[in-house]
C-alpha positions in Angstrom: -8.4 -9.5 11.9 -4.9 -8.3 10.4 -3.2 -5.3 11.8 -0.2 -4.3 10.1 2.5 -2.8 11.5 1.6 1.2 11.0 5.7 2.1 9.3 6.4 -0.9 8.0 5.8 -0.2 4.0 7.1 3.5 5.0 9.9 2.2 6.4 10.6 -0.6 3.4 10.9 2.7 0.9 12.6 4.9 3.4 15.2 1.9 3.5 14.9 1.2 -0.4 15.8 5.0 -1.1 18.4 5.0 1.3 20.0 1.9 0.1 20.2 3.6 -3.4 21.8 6.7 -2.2 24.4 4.7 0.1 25.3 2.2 -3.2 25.7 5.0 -5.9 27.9 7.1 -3.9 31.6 6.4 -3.5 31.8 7.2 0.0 28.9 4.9 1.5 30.9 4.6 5.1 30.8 8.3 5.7 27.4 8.5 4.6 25.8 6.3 7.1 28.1 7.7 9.9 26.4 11.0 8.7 23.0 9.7 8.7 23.5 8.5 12.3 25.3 11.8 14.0 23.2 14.7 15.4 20.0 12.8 15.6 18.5 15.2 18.3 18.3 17.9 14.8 15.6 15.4 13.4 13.2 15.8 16.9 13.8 19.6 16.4 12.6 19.4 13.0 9.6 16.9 13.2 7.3 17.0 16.2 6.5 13.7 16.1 9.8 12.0 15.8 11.9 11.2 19.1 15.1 10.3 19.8 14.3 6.7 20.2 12.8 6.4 16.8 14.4 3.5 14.9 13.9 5.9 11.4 15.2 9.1 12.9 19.3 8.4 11.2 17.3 7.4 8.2 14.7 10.4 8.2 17.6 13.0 8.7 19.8 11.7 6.2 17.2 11.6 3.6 15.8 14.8 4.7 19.0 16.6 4.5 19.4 15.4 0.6 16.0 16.5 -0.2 14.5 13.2 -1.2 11.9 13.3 1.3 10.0 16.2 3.4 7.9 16.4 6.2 4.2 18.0 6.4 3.2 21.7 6.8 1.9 21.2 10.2 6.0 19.9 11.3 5.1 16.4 11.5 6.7 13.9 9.6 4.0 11.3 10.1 5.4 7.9 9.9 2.8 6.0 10.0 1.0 8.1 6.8 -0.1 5.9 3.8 2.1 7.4 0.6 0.8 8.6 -2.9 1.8 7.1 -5.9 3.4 10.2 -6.8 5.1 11.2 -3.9 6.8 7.8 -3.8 7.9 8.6 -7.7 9.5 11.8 -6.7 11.4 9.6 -4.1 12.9 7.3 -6.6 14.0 9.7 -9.0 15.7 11.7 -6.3 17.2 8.6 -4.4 18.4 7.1 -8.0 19.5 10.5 -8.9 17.5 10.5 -12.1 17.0 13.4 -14.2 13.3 14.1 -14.6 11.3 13.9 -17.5 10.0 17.5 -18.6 9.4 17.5 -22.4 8.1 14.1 -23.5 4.7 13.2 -24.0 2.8 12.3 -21.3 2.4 8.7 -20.8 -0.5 8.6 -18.7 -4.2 10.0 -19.3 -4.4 11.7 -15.8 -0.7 13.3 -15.5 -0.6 16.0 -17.7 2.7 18.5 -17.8 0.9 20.8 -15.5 1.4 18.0 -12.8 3.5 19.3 -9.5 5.8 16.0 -10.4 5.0 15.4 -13.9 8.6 14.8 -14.7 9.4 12.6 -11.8 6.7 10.5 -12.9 7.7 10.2 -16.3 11.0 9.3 -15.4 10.9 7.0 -12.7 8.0 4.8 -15.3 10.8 4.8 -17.8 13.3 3.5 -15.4 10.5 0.7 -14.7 9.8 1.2 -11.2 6.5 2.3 -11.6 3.8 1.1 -14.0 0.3 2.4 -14.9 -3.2 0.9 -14.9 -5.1 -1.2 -17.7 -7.4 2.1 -18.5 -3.6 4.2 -19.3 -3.8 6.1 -15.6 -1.4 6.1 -13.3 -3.5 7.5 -10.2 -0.8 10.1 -8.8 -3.2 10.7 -5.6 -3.6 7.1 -5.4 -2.3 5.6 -2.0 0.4 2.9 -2.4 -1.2 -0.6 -1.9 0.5 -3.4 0.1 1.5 -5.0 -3.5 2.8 -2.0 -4.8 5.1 -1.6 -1.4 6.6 -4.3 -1.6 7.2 -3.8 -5.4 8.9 -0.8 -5.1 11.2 -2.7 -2.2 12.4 -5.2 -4.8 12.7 -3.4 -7.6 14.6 -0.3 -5.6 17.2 -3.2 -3.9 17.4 -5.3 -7.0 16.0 -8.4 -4.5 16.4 -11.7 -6.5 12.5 -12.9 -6.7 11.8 -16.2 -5.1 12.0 -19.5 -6.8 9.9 -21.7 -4.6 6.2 -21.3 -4.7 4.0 -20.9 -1.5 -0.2 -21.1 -1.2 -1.3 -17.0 -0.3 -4.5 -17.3 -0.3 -5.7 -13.9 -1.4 -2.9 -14.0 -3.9 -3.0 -16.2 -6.7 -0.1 -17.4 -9.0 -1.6 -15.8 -11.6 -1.8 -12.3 -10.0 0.9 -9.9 -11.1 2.1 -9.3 -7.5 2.4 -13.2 -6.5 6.2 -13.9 -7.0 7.1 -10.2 -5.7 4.8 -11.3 -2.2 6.1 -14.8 -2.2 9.7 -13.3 -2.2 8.7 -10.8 0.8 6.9 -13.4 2.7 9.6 -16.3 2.5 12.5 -13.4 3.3 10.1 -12.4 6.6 10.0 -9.0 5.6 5.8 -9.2 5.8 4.1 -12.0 7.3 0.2 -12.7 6.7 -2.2 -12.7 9.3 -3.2 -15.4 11.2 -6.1 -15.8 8.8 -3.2 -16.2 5.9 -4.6 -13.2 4.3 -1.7 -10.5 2.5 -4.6 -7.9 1.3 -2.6 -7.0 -1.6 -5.1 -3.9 -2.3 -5.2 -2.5 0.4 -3.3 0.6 1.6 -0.2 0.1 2.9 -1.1 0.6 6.6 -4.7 0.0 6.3 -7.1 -1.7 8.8 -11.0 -2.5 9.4 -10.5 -1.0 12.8 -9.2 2.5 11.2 -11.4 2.8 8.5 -14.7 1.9 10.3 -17.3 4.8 10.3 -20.3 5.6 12.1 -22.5 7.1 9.1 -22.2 7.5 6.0 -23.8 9.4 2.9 -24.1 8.1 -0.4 -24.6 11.4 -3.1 -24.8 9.3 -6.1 -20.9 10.3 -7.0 -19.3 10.5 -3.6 -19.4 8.4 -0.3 -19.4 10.8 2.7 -18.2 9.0 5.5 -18.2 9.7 9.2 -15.3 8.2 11.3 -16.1 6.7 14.7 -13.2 8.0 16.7 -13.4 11.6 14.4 -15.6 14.9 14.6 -15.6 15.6 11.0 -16.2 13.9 7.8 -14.3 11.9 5.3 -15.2 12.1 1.8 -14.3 9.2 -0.4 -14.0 9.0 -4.1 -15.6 5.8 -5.3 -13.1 5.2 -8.2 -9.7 6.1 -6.7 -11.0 5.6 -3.0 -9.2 8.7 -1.9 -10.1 10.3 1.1 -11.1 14.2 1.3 -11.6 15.6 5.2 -13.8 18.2 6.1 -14.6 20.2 9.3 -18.1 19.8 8.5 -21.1 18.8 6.0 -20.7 20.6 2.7 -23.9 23.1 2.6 -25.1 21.5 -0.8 -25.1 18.0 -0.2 -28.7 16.9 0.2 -28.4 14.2 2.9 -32.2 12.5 2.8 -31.9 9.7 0.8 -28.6 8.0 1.1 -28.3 7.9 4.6 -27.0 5.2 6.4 -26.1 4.3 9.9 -22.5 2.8 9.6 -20.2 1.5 6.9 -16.7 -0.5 6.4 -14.1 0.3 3.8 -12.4 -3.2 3.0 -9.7 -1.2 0.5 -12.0 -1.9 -2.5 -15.3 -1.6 -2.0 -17.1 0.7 0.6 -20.2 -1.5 2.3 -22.5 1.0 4.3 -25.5 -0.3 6.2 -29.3 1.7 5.3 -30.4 3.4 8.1 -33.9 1.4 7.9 -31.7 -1.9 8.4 -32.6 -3.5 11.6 -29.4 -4.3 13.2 -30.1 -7.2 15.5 -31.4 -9.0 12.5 -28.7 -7.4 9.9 -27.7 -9.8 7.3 -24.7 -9.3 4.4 -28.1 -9.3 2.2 -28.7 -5.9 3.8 -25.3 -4.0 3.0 -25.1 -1.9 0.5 -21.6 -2.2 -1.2 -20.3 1.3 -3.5 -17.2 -0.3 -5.8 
């Protein structure tokens, strides 16, 4: 089964931003001597970053200019997947774009009410983001593998790779192939040992994270309920993001969708029926939600 490494597509943007900032200023030596002095102000700041962190020059620097923040709680949670549109306000900031305030919107489901509505806008019209067959961009959406190592290119200006390689769960055809190829060949992301890339699924996503031990099905939302957890997880069928609560909503009617256990493979949620016998379960007897 492939395990990613947790801050490895965090880390590609963190790096990608901080590449931009250290290349559009004139003094790039003083910035990174900046980026790597006081480093004990970053553990004071985030809980959850030590001294010994390999981001902690990159987090302060990048902190200090405003281009990234930490989390109410004063974490700064590495290992956290990243929205679309938190990783648009990143760009913007890091390419020191202005955003884009009065324009019409370009997407169905960021209007100009949106908390980055303008970042959006202007980091789609730079190209480094683009939007979905159906005209959505999915601001809430989290970044897939793909998409990660999209950004990484397209932020560094990486020359794509001219020599084709077999990724079996990404085909020549797919949008993503020659940006994956490029990673792969560079050693920047290696498949598993199954010679699987996932290119759907969240950055820092795993079957052994996302497996649950019960799940609801309410005919518009999957309520799921995480084995190592004490509350549940609601996910959105359509955008598949996850909603936690500290316990069952009062008007969710739980007695006919109930199931006893359920895997979300980054596309499709497959949850097993409560009535299933289990030593004689077969994939006939999943129920799959996409």
């Amino acid at each position: 089964m492939y395990r990613p490494n947790k801050n490895l597509f965090k880390l590609l943007i963190i790096i990608s931003c901080l590449f931009l900032c250290l290349i559009l200023t004139s003094n790039a030596a003083s910035i990174a001597a900046t980026a790597s002095e006081d480093q004990t102000a970053v553990k004071t700041q985030f809980k959850d970053i030590t001294e010994n962190d390999p981001l902690l020059p990159f987090i302060r620097y990048l902190t200090e200019k405003g281009i990234i923040n930490g989390f109410p709680d004063g974490t700064f949670q590495p290992g956290a997947n990243v929205t679309r549109s938190q990783a648009a306000k990143a760009v913007v900031l890091a390419k020191g774009l202005q955003p884009l305030k009065n324009v019409y919107p370009s997407f169905k489901d960021v209007n100009s009410k949106h908390w980055v509505f303008g970042e959006i806008e202007a980091a789609a019209q730079a190209g480094f983001f683009k939007g979905y067959p159906d005209g959505a961009f999915r601001p809430d959406k989290k970044i897939s593998r793909a998409e990660a190592v999209s950004l990484f290119i397209r932020l560094t200006g990486g020359t794509l790779a001219e020599n084709d390689i077999t990724i079996k769960d990404v085909a020549p055809g797919n949008w993503a192939y020659w940006i994956v190829a490029t990673v792969v060949q560079a050693g920047l992301v290696k498949p598993g040992e199954d010679q699987l890339f996932h290119p759907d699924w969240p950055a820092d996503f795993s079957l052994g994270q996302y497996a649950f031990r019960g799940a609801i099905y309410d005919g518009q939302n999957i309520w799921m309920v995480p084995c190592f957890a004490d509350r549940v997880v609601k996910i959105d069928k359509d955008t598949g993001v996850m909603t936690g609560y500290g316990s069952w909503p009062d008007s969710l009617n739980r007695n006919d969708w109930s199931f006893q256990g359920g895997v979300f493979d980054g596309q499709n949620v497959w949850l097993i029926p409560c009535g299933a016998d289990i030593a004689e379960l077969t994939i006939g007897l999943w129920l799959r939600i996409s």
